[in-house]
Every structure is written in structure tokens, then in C-alpha cells.
N, CA, C and O atoms as a MOPAC input file, in Angstrom:
PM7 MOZYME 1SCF
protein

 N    -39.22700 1   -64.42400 1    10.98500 1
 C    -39.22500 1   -63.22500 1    11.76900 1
 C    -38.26900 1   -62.21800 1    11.10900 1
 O    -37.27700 1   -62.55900 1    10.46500 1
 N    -38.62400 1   -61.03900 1    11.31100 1
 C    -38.03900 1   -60.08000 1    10.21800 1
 C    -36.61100 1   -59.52700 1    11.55200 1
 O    -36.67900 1   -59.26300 1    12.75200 1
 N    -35.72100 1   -59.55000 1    10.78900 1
 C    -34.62800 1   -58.69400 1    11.66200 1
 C    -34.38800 1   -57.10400 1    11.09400 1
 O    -34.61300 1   -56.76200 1     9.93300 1
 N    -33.82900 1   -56.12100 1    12.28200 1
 C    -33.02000 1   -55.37000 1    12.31900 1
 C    -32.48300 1   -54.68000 1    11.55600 1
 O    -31.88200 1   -54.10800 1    12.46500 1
 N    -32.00000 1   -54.00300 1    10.37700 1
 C    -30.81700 1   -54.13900 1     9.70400 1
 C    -30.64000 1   -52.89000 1     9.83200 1
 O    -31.59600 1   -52.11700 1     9.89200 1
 N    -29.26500 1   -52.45600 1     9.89900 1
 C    -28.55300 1   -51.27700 1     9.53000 1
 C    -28.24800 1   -50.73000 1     7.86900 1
 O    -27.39600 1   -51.35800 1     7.24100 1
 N    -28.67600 1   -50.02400 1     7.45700 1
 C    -28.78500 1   -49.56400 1     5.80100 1
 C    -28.05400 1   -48.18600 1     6.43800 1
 O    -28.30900 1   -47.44000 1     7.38400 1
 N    -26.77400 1   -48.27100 1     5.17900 1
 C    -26.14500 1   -47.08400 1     5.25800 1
 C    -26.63400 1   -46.15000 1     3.84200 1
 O    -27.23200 1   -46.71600 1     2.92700 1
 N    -26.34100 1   -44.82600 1     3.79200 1
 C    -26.79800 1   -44.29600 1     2.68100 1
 C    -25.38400 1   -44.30300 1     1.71500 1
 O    -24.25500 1   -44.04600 1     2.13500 1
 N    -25.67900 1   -44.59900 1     0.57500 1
 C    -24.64300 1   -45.38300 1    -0.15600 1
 C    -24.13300 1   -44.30300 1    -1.14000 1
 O    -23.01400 1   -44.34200 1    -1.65200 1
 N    -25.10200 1   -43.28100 1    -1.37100 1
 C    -25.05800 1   -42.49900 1    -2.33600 1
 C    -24.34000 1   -40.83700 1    -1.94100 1
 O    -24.05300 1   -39.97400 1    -2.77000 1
 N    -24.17500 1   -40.74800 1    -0.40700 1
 C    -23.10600 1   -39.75500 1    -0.43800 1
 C    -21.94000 1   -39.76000 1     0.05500 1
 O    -21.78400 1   -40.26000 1     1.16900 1
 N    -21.00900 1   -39.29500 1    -0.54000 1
 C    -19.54200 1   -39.41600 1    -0.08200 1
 C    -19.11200 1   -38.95700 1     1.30000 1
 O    -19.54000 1   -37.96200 1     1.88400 1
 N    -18.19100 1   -39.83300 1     1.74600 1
 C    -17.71700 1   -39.56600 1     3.08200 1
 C    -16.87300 1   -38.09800 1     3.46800 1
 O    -15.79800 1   -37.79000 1     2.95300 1
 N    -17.46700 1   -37.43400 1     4.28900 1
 C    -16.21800 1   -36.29800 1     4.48300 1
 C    -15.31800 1   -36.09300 1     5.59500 1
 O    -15.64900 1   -36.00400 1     6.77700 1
 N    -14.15100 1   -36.02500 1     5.11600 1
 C    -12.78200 1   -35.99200 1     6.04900 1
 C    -12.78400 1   -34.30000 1     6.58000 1
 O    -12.98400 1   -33.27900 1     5.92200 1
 N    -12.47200 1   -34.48600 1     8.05700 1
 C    -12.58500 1   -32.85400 1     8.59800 1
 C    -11.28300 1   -32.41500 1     8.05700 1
 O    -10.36100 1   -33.21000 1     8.24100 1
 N    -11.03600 1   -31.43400 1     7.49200 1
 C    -10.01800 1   -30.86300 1     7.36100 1
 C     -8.77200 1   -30.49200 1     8.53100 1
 O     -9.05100 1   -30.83800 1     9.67900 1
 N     -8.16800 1   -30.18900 1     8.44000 1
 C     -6.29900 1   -30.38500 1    10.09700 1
 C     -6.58100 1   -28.54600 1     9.96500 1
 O     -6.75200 1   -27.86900 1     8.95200 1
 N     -6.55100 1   -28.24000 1    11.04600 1
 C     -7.11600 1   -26.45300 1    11.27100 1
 C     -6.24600 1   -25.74400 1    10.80400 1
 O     -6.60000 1   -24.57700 1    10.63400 1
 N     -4.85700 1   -26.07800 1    10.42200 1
 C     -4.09000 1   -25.53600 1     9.62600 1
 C     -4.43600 1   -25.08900 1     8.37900 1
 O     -3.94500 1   -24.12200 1     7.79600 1
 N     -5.62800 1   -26.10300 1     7.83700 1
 C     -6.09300 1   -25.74500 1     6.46300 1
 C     -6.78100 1   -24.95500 1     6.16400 1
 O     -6.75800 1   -24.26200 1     5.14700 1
 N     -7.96200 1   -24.95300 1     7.58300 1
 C     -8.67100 1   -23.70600 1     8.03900 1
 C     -8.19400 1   -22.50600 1     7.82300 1
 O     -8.48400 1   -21.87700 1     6.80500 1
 N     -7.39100 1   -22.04000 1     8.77300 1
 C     -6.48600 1   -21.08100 1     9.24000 1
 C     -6.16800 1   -20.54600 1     7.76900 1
 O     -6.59700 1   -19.46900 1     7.35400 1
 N     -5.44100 1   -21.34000 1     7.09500 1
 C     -5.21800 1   -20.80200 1     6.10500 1
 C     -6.44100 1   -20.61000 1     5.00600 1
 O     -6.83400 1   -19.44400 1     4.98400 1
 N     -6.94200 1   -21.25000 1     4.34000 1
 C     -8.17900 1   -20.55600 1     3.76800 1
 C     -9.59500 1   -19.96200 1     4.15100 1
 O    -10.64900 1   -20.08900 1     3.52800 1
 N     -9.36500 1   -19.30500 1     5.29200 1
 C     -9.33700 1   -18.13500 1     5.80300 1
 C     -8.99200 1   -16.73900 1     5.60900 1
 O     -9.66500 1   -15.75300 1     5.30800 1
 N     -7.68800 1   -16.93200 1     5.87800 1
 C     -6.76400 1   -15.95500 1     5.41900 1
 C     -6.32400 1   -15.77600 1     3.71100 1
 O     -5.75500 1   -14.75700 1     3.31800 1
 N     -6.57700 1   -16.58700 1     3.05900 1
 C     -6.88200 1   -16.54200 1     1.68900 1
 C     -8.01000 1   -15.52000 1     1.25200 1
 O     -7.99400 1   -14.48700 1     0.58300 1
 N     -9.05200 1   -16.27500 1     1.94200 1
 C    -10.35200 1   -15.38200 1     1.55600 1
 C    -10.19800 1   -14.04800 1     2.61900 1
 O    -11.28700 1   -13.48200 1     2.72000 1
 N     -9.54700 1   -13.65600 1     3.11500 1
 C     -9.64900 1   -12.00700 1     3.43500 1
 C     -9.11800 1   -11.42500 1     2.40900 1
 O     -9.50000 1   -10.39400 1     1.85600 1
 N     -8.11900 1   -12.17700 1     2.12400 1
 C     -7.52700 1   -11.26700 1     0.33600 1
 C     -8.73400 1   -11.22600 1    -0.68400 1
 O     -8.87000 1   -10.20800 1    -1.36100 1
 N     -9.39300 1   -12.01100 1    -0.79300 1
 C    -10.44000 1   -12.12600 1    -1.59500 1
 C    -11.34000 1   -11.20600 1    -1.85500 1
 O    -11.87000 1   -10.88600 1    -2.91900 1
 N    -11.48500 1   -10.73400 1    -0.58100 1
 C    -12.95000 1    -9.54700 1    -0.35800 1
 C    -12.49400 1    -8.67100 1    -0.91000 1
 O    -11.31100 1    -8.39100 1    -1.09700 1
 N    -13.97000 1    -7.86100 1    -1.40400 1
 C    -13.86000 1    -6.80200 1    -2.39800 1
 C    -13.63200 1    -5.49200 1    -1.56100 1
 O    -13.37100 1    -4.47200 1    -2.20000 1
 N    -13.69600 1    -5.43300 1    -0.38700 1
 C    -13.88700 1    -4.44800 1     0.35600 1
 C    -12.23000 1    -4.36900 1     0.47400 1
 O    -11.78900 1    -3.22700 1     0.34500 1
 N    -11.27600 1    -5.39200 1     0.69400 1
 C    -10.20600 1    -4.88200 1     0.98800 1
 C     -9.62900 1    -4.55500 1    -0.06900 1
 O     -8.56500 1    -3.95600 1     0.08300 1
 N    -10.14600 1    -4.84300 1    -1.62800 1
 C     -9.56300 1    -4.70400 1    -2.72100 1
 C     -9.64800 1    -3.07400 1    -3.23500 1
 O     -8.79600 1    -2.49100 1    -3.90500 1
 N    -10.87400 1    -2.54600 1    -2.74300 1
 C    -11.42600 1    -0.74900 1    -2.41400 1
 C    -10.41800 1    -0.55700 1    -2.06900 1
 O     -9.50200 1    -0.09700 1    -2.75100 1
 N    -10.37100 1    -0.95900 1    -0.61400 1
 C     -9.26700 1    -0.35900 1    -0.06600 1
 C     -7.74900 1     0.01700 1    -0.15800 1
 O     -7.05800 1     0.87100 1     0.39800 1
 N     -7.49100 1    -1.02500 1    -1.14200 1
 C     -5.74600 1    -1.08100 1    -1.62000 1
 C     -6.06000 1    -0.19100 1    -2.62400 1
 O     -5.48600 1     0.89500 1    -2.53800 1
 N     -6.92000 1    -0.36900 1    -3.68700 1
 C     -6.89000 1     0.34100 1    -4.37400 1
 C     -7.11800 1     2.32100 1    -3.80500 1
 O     -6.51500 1     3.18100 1    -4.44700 1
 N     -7.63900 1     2.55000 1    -3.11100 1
 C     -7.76400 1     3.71500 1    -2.86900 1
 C     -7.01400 1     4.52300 1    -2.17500 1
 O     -6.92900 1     5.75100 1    -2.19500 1
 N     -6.49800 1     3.75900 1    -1.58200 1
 C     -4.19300 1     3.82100 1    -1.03300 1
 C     -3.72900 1     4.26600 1    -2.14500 1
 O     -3.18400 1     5.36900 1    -2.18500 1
 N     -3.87600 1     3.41300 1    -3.34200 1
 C     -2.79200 1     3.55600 1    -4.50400 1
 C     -3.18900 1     4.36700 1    -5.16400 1
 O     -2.53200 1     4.74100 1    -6.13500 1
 N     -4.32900 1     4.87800 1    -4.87100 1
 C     -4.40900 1     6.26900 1    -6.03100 1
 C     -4.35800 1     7.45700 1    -5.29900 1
 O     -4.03400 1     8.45200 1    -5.94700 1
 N     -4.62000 1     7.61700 1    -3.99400 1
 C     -4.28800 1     8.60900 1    -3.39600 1
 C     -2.69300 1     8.92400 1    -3.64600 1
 O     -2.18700 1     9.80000 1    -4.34800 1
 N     -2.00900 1     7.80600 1    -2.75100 1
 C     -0.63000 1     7.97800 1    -2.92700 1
 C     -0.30000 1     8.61100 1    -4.26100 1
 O      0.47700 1     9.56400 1    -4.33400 1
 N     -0.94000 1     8.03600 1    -5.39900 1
 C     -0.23100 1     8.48600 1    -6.80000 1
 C     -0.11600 1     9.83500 1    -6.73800 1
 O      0.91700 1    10.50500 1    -6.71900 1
 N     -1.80300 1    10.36200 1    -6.69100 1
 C     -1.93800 1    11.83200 1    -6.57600 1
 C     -1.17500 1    12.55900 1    -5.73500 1
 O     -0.95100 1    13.67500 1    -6.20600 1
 N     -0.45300 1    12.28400 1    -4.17400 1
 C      0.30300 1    12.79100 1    -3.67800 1
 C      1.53500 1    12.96300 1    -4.04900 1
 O      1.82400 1    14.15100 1    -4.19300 1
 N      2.53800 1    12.07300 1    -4.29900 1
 C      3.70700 1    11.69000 1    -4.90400 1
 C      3.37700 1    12.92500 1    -6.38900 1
 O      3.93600 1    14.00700 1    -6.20700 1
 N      2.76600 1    12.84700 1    -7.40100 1
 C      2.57800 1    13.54100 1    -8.15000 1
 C      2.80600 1    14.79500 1    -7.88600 1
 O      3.69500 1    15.52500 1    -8.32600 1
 N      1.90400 1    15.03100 1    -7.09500 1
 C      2.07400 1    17.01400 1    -7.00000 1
 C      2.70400 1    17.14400 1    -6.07400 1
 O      2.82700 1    18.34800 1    -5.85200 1
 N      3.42300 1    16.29300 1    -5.05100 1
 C      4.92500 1    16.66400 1    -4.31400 1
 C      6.19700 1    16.64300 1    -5.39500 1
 O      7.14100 1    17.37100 1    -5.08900 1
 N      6.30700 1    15.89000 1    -6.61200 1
 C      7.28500 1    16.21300 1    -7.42000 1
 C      7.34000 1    17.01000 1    -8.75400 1
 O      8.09400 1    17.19400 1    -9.71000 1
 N      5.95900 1    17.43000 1    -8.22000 1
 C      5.50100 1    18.80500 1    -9.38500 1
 C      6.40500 1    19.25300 1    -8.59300 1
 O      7.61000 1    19.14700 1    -8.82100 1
 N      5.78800 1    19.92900 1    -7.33800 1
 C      6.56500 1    20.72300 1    -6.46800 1
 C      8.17100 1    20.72400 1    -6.25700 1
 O      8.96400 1    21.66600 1    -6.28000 1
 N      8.30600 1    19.79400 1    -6.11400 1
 C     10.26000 1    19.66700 1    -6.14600 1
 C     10.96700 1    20.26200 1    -7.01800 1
 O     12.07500 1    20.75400 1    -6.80600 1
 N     10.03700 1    20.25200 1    -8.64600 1
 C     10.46700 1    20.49700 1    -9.50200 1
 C     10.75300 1    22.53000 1    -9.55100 1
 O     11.50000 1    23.15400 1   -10.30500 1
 N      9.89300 1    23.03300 1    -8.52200 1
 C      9.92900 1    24.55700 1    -8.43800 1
 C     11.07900 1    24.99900 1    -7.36700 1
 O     11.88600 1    25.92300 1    -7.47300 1
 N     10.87600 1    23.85300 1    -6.06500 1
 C     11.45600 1    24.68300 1    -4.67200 1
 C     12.08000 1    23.38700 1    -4.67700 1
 O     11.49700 1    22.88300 1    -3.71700 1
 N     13.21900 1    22.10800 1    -5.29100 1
 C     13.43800 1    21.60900 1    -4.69500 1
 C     14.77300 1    21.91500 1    -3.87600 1
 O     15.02800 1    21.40500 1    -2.78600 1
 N     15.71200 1    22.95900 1    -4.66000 1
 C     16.94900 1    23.41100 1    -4.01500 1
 C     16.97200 1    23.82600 1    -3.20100 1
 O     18.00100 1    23.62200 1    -2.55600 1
 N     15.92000 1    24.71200 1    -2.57200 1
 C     15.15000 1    25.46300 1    -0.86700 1
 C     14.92800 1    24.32500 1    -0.18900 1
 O     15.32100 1    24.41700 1     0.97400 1
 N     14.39100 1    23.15700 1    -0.49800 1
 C     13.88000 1    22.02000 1     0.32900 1
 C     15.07200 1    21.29900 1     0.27600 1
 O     15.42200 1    20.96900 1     1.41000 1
 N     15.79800 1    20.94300 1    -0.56300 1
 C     17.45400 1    19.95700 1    -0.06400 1
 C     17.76000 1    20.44800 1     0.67100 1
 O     17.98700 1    19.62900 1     1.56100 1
 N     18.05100 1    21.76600 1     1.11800 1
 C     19.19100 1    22.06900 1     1.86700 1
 C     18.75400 1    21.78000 1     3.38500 1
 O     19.46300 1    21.28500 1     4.26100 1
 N     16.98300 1    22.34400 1     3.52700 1
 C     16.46600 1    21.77500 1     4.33300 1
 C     16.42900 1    20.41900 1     5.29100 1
 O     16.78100 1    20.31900 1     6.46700 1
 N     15.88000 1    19.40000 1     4.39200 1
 C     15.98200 1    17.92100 1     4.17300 1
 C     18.06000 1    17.47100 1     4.73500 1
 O     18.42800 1    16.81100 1     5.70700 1
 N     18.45100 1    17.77900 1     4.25200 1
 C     19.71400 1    17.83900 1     4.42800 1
 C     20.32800 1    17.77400 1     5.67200 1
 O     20.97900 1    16.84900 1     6.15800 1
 N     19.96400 1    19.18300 1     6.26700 1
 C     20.38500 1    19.75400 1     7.88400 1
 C     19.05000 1    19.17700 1     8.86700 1
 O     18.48900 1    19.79300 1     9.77300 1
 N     18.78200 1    17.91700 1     8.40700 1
 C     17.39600 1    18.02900 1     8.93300 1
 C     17.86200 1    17.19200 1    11.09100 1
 O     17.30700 1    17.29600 1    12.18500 1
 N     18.91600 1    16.59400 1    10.64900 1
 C     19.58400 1    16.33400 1    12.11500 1
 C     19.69900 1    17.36200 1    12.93400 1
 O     19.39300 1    17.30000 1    14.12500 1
 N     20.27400 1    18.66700 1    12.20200 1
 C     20.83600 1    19.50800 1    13.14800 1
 C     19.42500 1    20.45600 1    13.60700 1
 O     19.14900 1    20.84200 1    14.74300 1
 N     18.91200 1    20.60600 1    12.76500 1
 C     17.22100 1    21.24200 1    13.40000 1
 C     16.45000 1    20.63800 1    13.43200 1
 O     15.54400 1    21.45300 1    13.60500 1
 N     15.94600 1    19.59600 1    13.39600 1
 C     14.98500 1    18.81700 1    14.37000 1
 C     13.62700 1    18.36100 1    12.87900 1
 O     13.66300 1    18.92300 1    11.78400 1
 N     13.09700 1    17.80700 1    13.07200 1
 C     11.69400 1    17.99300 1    12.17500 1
 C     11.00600 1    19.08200 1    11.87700 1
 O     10.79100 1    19.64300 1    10.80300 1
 N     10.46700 1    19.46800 1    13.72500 1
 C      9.71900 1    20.66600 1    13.83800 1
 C     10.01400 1    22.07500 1    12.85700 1
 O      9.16500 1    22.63800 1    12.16700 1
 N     11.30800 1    22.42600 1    12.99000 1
 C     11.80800 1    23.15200 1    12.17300 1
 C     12.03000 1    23.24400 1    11.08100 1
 O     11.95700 1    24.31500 1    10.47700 1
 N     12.42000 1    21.92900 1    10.45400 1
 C     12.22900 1    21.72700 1     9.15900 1
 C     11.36300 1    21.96000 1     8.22500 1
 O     11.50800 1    22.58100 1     7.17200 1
 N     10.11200 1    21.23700 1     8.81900 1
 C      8.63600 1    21.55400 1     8.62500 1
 C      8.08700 1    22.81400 1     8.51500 1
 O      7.14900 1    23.02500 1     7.74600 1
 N      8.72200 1    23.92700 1     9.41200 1
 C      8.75300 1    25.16400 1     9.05000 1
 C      8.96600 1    26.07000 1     7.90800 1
 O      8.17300 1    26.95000 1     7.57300 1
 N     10.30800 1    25.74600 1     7.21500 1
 C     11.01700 1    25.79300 1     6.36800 1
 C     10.91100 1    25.32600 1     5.51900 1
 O     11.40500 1    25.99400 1     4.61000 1
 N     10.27600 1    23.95800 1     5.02700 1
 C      9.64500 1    23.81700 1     3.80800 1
 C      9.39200 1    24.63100 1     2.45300 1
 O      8.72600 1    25.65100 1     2.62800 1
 N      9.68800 1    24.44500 1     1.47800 1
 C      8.77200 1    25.46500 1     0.48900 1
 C      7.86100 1    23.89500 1    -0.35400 1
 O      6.81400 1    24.17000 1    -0.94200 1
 N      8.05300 1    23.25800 1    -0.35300 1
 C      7.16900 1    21.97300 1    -1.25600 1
 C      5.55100 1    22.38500 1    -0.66900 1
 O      5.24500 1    22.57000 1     0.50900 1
 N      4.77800 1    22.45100 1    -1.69600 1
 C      3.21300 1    22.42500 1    -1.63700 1
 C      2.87200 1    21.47800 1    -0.73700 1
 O      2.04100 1    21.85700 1     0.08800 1
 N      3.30100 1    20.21900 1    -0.62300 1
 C      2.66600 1    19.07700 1     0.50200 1
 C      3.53300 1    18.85000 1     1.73800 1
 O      3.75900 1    17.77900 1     2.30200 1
 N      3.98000 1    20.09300 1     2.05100 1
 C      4.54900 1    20.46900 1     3.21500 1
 C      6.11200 1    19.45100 1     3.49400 1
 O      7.01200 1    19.51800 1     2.65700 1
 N      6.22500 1    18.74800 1     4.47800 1
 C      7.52200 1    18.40100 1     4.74500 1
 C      7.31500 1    16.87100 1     4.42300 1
 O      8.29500 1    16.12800 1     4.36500 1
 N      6.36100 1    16.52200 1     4.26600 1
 C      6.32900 1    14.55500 1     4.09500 1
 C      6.16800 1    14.97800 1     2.51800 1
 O      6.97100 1    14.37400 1     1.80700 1
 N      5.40600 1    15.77900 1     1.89800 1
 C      5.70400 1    15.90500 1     0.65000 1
 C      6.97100 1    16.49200 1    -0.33800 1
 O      6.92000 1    16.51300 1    -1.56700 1
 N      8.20100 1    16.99400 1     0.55100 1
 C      9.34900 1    17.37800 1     0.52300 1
 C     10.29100 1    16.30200 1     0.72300 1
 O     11.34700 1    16.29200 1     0.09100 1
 N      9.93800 1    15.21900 1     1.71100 1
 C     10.62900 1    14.48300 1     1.72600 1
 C     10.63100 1    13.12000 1     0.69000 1
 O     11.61300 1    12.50400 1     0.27700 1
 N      9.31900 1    12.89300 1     0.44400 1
 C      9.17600 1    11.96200 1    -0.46100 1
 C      9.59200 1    12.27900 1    -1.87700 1
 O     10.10700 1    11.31500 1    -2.44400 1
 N      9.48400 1    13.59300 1    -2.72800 1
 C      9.87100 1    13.85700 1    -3.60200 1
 C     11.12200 1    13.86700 1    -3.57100 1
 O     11.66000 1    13.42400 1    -4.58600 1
 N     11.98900 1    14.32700 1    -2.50300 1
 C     13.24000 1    14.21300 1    -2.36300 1
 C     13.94900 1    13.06000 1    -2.64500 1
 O     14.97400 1    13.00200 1    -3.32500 1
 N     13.13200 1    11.75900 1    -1.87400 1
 C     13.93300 1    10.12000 1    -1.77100 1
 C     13.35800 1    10.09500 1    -3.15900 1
 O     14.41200 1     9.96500 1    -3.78300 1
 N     12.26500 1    10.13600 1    -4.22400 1
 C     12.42600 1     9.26900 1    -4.84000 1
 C     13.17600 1    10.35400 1    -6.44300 1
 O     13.72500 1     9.76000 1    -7.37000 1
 N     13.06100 1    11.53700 1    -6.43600 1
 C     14.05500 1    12.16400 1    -7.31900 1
 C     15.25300 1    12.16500 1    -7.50100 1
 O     15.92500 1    11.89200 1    -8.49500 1
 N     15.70900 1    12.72500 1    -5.75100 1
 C     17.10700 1    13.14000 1    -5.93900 1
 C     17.76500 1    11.61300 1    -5.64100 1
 O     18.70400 1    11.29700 1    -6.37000 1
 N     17.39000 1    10.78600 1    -4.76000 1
 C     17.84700 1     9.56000 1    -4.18800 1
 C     17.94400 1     8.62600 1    -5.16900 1
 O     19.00700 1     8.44600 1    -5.76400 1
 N     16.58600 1     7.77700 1    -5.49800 1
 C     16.08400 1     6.89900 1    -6.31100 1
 C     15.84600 1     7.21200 1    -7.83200 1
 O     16.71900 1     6.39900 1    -8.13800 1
 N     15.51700 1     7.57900 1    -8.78500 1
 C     14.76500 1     7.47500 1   -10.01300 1
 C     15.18100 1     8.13900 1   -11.05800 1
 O     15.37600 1     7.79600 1   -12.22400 1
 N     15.36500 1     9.77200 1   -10.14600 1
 C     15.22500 1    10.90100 1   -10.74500 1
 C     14.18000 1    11.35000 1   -11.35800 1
 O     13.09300 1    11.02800 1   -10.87800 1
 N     14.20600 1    12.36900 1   -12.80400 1
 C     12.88800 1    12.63900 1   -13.36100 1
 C     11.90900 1    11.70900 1   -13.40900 1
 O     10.70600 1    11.95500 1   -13.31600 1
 N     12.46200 1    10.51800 1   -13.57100 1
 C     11.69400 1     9.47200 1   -14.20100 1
 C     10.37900 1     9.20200 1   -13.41200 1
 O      9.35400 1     8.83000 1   -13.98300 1
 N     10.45700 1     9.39800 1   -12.15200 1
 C      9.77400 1     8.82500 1   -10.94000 1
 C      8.38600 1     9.97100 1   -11.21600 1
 O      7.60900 1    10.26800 1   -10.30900 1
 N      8.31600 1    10.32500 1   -12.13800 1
 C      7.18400 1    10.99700 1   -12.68700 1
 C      5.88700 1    10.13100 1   -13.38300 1
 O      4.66900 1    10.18300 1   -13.55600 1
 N      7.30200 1     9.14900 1   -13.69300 1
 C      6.30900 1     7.78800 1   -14.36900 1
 C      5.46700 1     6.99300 1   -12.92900 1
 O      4.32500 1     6.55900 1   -13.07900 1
 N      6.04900 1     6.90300 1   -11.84100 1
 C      5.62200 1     6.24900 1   -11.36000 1
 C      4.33300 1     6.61700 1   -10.66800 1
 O      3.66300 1     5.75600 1   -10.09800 1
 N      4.03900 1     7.67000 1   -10.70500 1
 C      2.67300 1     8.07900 1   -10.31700 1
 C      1.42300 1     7.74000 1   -10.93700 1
 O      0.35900 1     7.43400 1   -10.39800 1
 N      1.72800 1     7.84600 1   -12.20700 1
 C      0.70200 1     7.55800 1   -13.34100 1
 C      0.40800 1     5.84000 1   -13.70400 1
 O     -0.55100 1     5.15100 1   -14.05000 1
 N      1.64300 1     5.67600 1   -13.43700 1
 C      1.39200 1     3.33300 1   -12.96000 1
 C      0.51400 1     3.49000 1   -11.70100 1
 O     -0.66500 1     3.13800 1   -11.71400 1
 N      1.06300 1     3.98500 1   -10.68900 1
 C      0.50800 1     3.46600 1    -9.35900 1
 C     -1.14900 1     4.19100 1    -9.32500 1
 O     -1.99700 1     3.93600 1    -8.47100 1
 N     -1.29700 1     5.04700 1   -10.38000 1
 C     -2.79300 1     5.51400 1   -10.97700 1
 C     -3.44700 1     4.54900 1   -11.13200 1
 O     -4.33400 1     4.18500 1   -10.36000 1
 N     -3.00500 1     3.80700 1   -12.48000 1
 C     -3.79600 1     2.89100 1   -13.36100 1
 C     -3.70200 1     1.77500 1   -12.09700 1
 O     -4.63200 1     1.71400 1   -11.29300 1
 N     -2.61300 1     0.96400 1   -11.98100 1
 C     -2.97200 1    -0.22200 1   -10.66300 1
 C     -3.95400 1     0.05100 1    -9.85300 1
 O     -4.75100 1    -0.88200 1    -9.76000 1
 N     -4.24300 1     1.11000 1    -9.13900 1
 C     -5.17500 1     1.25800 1    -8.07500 1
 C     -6.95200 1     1.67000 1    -9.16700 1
 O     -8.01100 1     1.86400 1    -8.57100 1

């Protein structure tokens, strides 16, 4: 009399579920991955360049009108400041040329526009 038998399939490997931690994380791996967010960084970094750029063109004409500005900027408020401006990219472009010229770099920070070009 013929019996029963249980036949396992021999020929594929067993798989272990992964601990959701592992999940979780390659997951979040692959969002870095996508090309869409890679557009996106990149198109941050070249904007920014271009901004930073022609805010320290600009510094380079009105930045002594805009320090003094930037400067007293406690005692008159933003609003006012912003007024007073002479930088082409108004008062965020006055201020950024400001931190990274007069603060950080100096001329040099001319270079850094043209890196943060090519990266993006």
C-alpha cells in the first residue's frame, strides 16, 4: 500500500524575514536614492550659487551703504532695513553677501559660487 509522503522543495533557499529596523532603514536609504530628490538638491545648489553670486557682485558696489545698514539692524527693525538696502537682491541678498564676505571668506567666497555651480 502506497503511503503519504511529505516532499519538501529542496532546491530553494529558505528566507529569514528581516527585524523592521532593517526595513525602516533601507527605506530611508532608498529615498536618498531617487532621482527625483537628486533634481531637487541639485536645483537648490544652483540656484543658491546664482544668488550668492550676484548678491556679492552687488556687495562689491553698495556694500558700505548696506553694512551700516545690516549693522543697526537691532535698532530699526528688519522692515526698515529692507527699505534701506542698496544690494540688487534686496535685504536677504545684503545679508548673505555680508556673512559670507565681510564675516567668513572675504573676496574669496566668489569661489564658492562657481563650486556650488558645478556640484549641483
Amino acid at each position: 500500500m502506497a503511503k503519504n509522503t511529505y516532499k519538501s522543495n529542496t532546491f530553494k533557499k529558505k528566507t529569514t524575514v528581516a527585524p523592521k529596523k532593517k526595513k525602516k532603514k533601507l527605506k530611508l536609504l532608498a529615498r536618498f536614492k531617487d532621482r527625483r530628490l537628486h533634481l531637487a538638491i541639485g536645483f537648490l545648489l544652483l540656484s543658491f550659487s546664482i544668488f550668492l553670486f550676484f548678491s556679492i557682485l552687488s556687495y562689491l558696489f553698495t556694500g558700505k551703504a548696506d553694512q551700516s545698514v545690516l549693522e543697526s539692524l537691532q535698532e530699526s527693525g528688519v522692515r526698515n532695513a529692507g527699505l534701506e538696502v542698496k544690494n540688487w537682491l534686496g535685504f536677504l541678498g545684503a545679508w548673505l553677501s555680508y556673512v559670507f564676505v565681510f564675516k567668513w571668506f572675504g573676496i574669496a567666497s566668489f569661489m564658492i559660487a562657481p563650486l556650488l555651480f558645478l556640484v549641483g
